[in-house]
BAFI-3210 file (N, C-alpha, C; in Angstrom, 3 decimals, decimal comma, padded with zeros to 6 digits):
// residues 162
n [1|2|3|4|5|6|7|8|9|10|11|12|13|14|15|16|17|18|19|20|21|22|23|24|25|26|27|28|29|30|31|32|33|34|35|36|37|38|39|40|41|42|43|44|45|46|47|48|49|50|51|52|53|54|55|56|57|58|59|60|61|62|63|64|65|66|67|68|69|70|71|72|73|74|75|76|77|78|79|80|81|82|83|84|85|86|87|88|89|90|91|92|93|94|95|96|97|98|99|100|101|102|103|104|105|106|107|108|109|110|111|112|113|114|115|116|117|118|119|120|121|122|123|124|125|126|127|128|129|130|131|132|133|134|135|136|137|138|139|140|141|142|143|144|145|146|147|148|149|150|151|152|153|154|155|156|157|158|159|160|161|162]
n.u [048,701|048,400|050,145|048,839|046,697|045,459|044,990|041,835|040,533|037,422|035,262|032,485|028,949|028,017|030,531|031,090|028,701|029,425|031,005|028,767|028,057|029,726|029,880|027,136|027,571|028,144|026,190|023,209|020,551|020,497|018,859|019,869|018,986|018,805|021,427|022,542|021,148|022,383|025,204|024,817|024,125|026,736|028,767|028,296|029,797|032,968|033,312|034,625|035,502|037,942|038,995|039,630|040,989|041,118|044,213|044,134|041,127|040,084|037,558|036,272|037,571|037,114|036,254|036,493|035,397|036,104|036,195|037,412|037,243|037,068|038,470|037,660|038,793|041,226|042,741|042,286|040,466|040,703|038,128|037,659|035,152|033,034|034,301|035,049|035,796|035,577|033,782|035,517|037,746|039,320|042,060|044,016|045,856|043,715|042,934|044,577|045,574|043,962|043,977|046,194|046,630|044,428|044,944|047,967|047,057|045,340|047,591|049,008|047,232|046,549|045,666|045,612|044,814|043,114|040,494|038,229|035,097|033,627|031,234|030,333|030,210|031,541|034,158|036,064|037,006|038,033|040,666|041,607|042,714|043,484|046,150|046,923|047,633|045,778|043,982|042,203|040,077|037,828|034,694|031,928|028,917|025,785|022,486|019,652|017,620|015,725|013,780|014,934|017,553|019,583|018,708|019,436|021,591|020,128|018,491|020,809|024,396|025,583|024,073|023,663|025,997|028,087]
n.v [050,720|049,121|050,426|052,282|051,259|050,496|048,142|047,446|047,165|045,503|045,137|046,241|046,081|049,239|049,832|047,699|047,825|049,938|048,639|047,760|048,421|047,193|044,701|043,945|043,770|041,107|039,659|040,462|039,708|039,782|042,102|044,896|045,032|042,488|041,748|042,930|041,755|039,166|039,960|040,796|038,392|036,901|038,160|037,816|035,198|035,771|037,465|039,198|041,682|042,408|045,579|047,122|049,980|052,500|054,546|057,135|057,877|057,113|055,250|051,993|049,522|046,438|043,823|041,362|038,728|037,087|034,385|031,912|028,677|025,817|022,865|019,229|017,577|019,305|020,932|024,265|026,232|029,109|030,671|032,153|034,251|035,508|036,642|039,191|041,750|045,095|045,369|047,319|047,649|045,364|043,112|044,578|044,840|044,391|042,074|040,410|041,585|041,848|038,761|038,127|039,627|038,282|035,574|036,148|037,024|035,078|032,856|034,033|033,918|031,269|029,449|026,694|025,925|027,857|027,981|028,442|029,025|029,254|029,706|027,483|028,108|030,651|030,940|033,061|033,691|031,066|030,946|032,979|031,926|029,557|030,712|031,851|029,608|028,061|025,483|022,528|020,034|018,914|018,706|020,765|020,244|021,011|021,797|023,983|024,449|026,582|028,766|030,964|031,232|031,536|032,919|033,599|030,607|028,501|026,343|024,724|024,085|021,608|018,615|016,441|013,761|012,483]
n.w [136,413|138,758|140,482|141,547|143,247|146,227|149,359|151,308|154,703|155,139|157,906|158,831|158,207|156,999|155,872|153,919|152,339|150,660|148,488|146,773|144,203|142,846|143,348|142,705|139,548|139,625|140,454|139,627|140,035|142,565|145,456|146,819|149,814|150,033|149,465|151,973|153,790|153,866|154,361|156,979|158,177|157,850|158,871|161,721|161,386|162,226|159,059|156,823|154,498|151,838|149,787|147,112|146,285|144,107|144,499|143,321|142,394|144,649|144,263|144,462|143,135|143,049|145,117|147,779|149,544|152,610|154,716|157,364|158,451|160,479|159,254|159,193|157,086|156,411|158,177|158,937|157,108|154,708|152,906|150,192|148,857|146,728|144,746|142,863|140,226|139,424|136,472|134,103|134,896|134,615|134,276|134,765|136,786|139,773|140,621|141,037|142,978|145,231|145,351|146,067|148,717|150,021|150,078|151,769|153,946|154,876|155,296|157,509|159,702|160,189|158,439|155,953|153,967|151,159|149,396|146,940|145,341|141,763|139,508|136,675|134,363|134,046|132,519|132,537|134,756|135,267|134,220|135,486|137,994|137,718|136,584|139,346|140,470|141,543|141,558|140,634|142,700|143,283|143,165|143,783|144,991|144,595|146,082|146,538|149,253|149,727|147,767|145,158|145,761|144,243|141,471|138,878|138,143|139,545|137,898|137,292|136,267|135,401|135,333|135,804|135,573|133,096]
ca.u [047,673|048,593|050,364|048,006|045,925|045,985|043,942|041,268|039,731|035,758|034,504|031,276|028,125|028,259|031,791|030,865|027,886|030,845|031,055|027,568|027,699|030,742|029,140|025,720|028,005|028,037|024,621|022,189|019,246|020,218|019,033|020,392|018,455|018,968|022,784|023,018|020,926|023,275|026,079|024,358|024,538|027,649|029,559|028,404|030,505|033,797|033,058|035,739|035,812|038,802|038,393|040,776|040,834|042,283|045,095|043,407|039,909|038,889|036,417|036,348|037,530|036,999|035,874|036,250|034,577|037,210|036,145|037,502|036,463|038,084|037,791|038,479|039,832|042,253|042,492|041,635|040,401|040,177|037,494|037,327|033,966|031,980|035,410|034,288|036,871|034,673|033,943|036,513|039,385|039,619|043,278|044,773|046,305|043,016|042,295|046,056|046,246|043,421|043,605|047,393|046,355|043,783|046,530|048,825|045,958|045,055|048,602|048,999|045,844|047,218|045,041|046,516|045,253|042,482|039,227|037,167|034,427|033,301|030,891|031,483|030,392|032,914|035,396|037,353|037,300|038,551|041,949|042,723|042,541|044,658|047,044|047,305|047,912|044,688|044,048|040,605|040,558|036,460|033,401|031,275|027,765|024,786|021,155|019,041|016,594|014,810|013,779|015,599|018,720|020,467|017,895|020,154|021,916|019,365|018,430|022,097|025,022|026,193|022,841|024,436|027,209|028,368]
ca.v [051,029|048,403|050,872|053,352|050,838|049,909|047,168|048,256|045,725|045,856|044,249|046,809|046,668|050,008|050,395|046,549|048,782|050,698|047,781|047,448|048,915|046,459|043,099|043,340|043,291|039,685|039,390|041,517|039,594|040,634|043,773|045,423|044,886|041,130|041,753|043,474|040,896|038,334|040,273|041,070|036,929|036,486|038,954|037,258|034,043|036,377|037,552|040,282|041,918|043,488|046,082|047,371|051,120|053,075|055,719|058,703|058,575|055,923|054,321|050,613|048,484|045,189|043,364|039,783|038,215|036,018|033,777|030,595|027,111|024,812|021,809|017,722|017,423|019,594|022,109|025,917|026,280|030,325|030,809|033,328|034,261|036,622|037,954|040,435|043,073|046,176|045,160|048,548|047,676|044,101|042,729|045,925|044,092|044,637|040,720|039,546|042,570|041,028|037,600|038,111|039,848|037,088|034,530|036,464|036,918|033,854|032,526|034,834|033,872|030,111|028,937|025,496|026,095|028,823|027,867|029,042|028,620|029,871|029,075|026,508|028,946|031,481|030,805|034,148|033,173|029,929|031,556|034,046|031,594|029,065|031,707|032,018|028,796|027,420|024,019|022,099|018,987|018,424|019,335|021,328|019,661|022,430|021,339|024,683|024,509|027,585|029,328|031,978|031,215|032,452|032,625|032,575|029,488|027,600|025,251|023,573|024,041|020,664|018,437|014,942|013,385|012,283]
ca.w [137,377|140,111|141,597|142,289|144,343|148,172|150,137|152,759|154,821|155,560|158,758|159,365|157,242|156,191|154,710|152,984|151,219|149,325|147,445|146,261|142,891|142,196|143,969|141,745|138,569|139,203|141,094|138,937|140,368|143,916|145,987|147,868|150,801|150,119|150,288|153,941|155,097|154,112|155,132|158,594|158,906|157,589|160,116|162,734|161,285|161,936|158,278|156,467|153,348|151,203|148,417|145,778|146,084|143,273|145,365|142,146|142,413|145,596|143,504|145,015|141,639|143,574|146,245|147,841|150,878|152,970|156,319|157,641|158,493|160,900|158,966|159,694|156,443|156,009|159,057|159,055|155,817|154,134|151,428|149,320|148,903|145,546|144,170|141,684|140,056|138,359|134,440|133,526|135,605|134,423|133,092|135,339|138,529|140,773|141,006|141,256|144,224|146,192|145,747|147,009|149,748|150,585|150,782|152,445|155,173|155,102|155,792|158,745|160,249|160,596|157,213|155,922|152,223|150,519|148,638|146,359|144,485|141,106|138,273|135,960|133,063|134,038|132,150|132,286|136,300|136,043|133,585|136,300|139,310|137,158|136,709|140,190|141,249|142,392|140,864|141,146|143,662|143,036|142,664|144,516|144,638|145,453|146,175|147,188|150,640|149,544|146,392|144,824|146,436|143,286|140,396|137,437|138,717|139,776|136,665|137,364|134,897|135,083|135,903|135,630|135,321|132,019]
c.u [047,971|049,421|050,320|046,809|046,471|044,950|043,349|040,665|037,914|035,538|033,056|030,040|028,113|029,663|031,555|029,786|028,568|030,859|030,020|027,437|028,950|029,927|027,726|026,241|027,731|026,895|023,704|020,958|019,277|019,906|019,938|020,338|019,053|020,651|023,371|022,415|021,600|024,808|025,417|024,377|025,902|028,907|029,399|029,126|032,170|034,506|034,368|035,512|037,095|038,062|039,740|040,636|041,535|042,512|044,006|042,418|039,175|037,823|037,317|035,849|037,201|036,678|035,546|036,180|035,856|036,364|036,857|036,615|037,471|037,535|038,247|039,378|041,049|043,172|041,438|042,041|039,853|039,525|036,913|035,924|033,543|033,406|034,516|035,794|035,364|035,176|035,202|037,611|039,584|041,142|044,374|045,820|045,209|042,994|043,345|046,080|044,970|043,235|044,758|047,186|045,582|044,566|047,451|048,056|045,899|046,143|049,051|048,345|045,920|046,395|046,293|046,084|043,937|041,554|038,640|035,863|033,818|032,544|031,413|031,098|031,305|034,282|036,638|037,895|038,009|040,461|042,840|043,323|043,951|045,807|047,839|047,762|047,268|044,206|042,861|041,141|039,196|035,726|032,675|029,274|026,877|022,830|020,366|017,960|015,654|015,019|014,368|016,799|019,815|019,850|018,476|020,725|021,020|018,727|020,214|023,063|025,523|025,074|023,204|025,597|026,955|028,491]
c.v [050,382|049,248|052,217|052,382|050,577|048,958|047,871|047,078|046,706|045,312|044,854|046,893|048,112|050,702|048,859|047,395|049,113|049,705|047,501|047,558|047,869|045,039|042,978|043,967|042,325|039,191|040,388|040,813|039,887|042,207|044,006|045,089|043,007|040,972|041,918|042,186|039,883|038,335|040,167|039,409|036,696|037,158|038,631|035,666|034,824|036,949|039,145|040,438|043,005|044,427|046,388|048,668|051,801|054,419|057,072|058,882|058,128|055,533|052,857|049,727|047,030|044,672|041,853|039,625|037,142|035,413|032,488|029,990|026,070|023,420|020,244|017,659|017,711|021,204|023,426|025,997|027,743|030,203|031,739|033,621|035,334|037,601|038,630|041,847|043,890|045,496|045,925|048,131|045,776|043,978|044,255|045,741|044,271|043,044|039,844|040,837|041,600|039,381|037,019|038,330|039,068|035,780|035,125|036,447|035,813|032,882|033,112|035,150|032,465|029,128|027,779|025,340|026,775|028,080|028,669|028,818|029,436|029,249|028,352|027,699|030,443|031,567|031,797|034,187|032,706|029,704|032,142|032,720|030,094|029,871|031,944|031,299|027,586|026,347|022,781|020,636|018,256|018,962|019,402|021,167|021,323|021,934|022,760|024,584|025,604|027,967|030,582|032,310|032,219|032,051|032,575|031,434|028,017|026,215|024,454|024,066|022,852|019,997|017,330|015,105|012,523|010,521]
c.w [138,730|140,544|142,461|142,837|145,368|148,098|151,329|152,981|155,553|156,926|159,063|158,311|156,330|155,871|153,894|151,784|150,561|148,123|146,438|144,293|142,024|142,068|142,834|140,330|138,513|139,664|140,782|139,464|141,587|144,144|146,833|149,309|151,177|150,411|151,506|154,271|155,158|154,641|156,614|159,291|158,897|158,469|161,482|163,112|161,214|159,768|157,424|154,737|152,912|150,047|148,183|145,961|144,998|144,245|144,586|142,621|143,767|145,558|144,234|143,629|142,018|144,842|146,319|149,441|151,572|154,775|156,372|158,670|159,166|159,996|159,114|158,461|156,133|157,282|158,659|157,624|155,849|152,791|150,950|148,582|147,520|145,444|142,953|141,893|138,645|136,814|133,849|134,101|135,652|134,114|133,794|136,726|139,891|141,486|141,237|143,087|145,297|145,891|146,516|148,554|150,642|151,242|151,653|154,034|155,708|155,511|157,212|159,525|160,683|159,187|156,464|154,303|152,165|149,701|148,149|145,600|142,923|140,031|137,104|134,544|133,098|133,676|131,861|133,964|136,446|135,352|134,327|137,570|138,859|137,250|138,026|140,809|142,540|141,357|141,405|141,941|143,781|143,016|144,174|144,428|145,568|145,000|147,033|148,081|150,117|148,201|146,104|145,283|145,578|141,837|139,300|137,467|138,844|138,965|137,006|135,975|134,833|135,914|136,450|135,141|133,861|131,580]
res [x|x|x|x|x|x|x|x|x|x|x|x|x|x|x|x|x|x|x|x|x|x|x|x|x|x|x|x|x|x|x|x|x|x|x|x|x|x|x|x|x|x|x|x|x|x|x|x|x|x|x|x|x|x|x|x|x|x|x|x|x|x|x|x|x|x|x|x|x|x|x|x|x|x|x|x|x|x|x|x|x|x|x|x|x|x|x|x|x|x|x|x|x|x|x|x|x|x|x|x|x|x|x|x|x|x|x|x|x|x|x|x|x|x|x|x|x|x|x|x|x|x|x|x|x|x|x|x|x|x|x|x|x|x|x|x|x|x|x|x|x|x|x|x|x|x|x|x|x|x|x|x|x|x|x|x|x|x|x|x|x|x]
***
């Protein structure tokens, strides 16, 4: 199959919509509505999305969010933002094609190393991303300001420390 896909990049709200029916695979408590509007912020932080197109049908098998971050620690930091490859086209090369393409971006954009973040109960996530060459460095502490930030989440998967 990987090589009946291409990469398309997003920058406009409505070609990011395309993605919708992929993106609330992994966010079933989001709407819709609640997605644009966080896109509609997040494009104003020079905000970009790829998708996965299959060449056959141009169904959009995947989609991942990418911006950078000048940061003190470590320079211009790229972070890969709500990867999601469609449930059906898992284990097919969709999620090795864009997370390449992310790096490759992200190298040719002046990016000094790639981030991500992903649930700690994702463990079919944290297989691929190994795989790839991404290797944990710490923990990502998260205290929510408002309610419903991300309602399955929210109870904590790791509450305390051990």
């Amino acid at each position: 199959m990987e090589n009946n896909l291409h990469i398309v990049t997003w920058e406009a709200l409505d070609e990011m919509e395309q993605g919708w029916p992929v993106i609330q695979q992994m966010y079933a408590d989001m709407t819709l509505d609640d997605y644009l509007a966080r896109l509609r912020k997040a494009v104003t932080f020079d905000y970009r999305q790829f998708a996965c197109i299959s060449s056959e049908t141009e169904q959009c098998l995947g989609v991942v969010g990418l911006w950078f971050f000048p940061r003190v620690w470590c320079g211009l930091q790229a972070d890969i933002d709500h990867f999601v490859v469609d449930k059906n086209a898992r284990s097919q090369g969709v999620g090795k094609r864009l997370v390449d393409h992310c790096l490759d971006y992200a190298k040719e954009h002046g990016a000094t190393l790639a981030t991500l973040d992903t649930f700690v109960d994702n463990k079919d996530s944290h297989r691929f991303y190994f795989r790839e060459g991404f290797t944990i460095w710490g923990y990502h502490f998260v205290k929510p300001l408002q309610d419903n930030v991300c309602p399955s989440k929210e109870e904590g998967l790791i509450s305390k420390a051990n």
